[in-house]
C-alpha positions as CSV (number, residue, x, y, z in Angstrom):
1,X,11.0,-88.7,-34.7
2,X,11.4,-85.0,-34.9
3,X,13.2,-84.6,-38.4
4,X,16.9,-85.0,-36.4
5,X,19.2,-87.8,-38.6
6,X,20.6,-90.3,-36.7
7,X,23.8,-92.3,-36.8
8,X,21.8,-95.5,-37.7
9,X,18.3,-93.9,-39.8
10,X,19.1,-91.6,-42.5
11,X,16.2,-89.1,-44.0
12,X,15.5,-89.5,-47.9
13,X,13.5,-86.7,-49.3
14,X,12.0,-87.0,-53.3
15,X,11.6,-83.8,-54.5
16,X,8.5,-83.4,-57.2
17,X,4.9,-82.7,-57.4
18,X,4.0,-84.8,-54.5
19,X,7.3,-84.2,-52.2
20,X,8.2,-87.9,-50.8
21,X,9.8,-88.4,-47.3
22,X,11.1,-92.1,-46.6
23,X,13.7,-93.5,-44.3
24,X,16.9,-95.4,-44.6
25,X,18.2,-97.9,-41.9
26,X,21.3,-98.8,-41.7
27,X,21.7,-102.0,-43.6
28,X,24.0,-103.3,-40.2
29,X,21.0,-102.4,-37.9
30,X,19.9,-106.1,-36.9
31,X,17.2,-106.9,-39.0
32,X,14.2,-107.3,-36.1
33,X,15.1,-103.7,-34.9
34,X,14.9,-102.3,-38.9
35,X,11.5,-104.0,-38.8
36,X,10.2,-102.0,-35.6
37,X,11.8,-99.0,-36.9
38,X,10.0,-99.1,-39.8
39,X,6.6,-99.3,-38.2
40,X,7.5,-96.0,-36.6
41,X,9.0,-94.4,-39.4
42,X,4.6,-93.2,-40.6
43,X,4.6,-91.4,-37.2
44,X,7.6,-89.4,-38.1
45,X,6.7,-89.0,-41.5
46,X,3.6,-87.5,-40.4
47,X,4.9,-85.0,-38.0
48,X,7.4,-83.8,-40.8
49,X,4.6,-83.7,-43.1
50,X,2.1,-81.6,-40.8
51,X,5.6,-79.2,-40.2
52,X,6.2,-78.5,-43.2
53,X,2.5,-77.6,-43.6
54,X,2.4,-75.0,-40.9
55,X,5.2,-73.6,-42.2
56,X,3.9,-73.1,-45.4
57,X,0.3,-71.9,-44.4
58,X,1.5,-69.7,-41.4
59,X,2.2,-66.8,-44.6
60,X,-0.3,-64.0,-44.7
61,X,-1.3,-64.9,-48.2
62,X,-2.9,-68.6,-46.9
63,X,-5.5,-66.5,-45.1
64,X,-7.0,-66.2,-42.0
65,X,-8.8,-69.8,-41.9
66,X,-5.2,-71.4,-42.9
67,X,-3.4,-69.3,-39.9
68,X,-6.0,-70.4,-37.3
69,X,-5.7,-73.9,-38.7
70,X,-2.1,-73.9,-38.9
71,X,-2.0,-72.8,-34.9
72,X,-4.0,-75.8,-33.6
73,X,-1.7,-77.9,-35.6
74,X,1.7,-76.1,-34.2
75,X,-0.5,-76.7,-30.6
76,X,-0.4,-79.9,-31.3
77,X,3.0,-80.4,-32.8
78,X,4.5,-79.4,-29.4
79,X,2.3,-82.1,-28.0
80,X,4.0,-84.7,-30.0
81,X,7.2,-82.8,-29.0
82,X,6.6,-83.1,-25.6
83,X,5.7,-86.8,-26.4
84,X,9.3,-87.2,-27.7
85,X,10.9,-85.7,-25.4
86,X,9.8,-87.6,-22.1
87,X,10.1,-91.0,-24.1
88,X,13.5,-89.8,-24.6
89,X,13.8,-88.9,-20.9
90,X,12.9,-92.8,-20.5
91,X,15.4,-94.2,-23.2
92,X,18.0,-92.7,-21.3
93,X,17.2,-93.5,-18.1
94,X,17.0,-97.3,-19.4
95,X,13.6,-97.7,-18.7
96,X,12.4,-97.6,-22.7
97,X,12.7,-100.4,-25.4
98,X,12.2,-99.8,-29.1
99,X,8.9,-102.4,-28.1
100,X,7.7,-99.9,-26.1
101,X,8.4,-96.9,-28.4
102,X,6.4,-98.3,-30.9
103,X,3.4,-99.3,-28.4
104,X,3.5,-95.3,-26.7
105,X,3.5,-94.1,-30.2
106,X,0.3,-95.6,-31.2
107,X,-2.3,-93.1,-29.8
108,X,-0.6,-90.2,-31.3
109,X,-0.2,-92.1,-35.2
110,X,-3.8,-92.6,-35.5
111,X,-4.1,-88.8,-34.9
112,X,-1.5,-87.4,-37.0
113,X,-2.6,-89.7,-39.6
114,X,-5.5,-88.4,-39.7
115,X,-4.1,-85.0,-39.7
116,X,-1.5,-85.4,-42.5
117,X,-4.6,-86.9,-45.0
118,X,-6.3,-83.6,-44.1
119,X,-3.3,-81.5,-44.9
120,X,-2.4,-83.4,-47.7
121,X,-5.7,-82.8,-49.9
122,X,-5.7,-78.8,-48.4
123,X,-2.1,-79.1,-50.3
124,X,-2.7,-80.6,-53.1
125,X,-5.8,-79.4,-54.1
126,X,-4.6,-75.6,-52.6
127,X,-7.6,-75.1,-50.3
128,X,-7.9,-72.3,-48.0
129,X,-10.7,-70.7,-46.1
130,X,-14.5,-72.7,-46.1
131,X,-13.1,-75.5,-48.3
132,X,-10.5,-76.2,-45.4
133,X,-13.3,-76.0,-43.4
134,X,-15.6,-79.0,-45.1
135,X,-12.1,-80.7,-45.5
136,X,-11.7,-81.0,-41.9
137,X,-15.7,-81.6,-41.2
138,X,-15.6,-84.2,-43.8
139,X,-12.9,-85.9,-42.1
140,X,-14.1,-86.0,-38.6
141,X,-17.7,-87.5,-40.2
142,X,-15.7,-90.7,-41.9
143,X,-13.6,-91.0,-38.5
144,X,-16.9,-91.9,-36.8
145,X,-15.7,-94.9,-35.6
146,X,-12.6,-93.5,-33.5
147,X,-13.9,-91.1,-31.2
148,X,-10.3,-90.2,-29.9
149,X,-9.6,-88.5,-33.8
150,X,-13.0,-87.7,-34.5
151,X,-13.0,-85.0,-31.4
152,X,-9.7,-84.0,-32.6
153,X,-10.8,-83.2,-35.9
154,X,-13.7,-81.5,-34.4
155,X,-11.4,-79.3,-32.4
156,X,-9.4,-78.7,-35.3
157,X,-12.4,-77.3,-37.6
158,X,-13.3,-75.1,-34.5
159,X,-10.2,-73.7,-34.3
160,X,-9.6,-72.7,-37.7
161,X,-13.5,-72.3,-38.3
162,X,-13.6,-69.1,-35.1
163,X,-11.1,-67.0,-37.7
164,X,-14.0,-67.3,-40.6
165,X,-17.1,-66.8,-37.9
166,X,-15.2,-63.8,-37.4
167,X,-14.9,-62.6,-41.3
168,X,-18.6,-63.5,-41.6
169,X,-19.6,-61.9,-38.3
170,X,-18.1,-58.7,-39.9
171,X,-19.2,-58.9,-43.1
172,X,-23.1,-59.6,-41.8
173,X,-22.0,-56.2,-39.6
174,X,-21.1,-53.9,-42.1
175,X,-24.3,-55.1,-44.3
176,X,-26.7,-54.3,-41.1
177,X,-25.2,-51.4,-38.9
């Protein structure tokens, strides 16, 4: 879930203009447990995708917008770390089936979903500062109907948006002293 191979799911990445990430299951694995995996494997894709973003916007050329952006997502990375760690906790303990990975997972896929579309059009289309900033507003408008991802996009284009309030706050400064 975090981008760690396993003895039974392997990690496939297609290197090209759009960089593809799929999973392999062992072929052994009995089939109604491939089938659960495989519902999970979007989540993980997800986080790896949102990773590999921060990563790559967290240079100084990606500007300020694209730093404070790339912050709330490592914030919430960490969440979803957290997430993985205490449903590890449970797996060990016993107390966690592959069932009940897959029904604790879904609040945190409909997020990083969302996330990963936003991140994925900032990629392709090489956004940065107020374009990332309608990107994310735009977003948060068509998730009307989930409130739990619409505030979190909200949050999102507040966080990055206080690095270009700043730049403009500045700017409007040095034109009126």
């Amino acid at each position: 879930m975090v981008g760690i191979e396993g003895r039974y799911i392997l990690i496939k990445t297609v290197r090209g203009k759009n960089d593809d990430i799929s999973f392999l299951v062992d072929p052994s694995t009995d089939l109604a447990l491939q089938e659960l995996a495989k519902r999970i494997f979007p989540l993980c894709k997800y986080f790896l995708l949102i990773n590999q973003f921060v990563e790559s916007r967290s240079q100084f050329q990606s500007g300020l917008v694209n730093h404070a952006f790339s912050a709330a997502l490592r914030a919430l990375l960490l969440d979803y770390q957290a997430m993985v760690a205490q449903l590890e906790h449970q797996f060990r303990l016993g107390r966690l089936s592959l069932q009940g990975l897959w029904f604790y997972c879904q609040p945190m896929m409909r997020s990083m979903q969302a996330l990963s579309t936003v991140i994925q059009k900032a990629s392709v289309n090489n956004f940065s500062g107020s374009a990332v900033l309608n990107l994310l507003q735009s977003q948060a408008k068509a998730m009307a109907g989930d409130n739990a991802v619409r505030l979190l996009l909200e949050k999102m284009t507040q966080c990055a948006s206080s690095a270009y309030m700043s730049i403009l706050e500045r700017w409007l400064l040095a034109l009126h002293p």
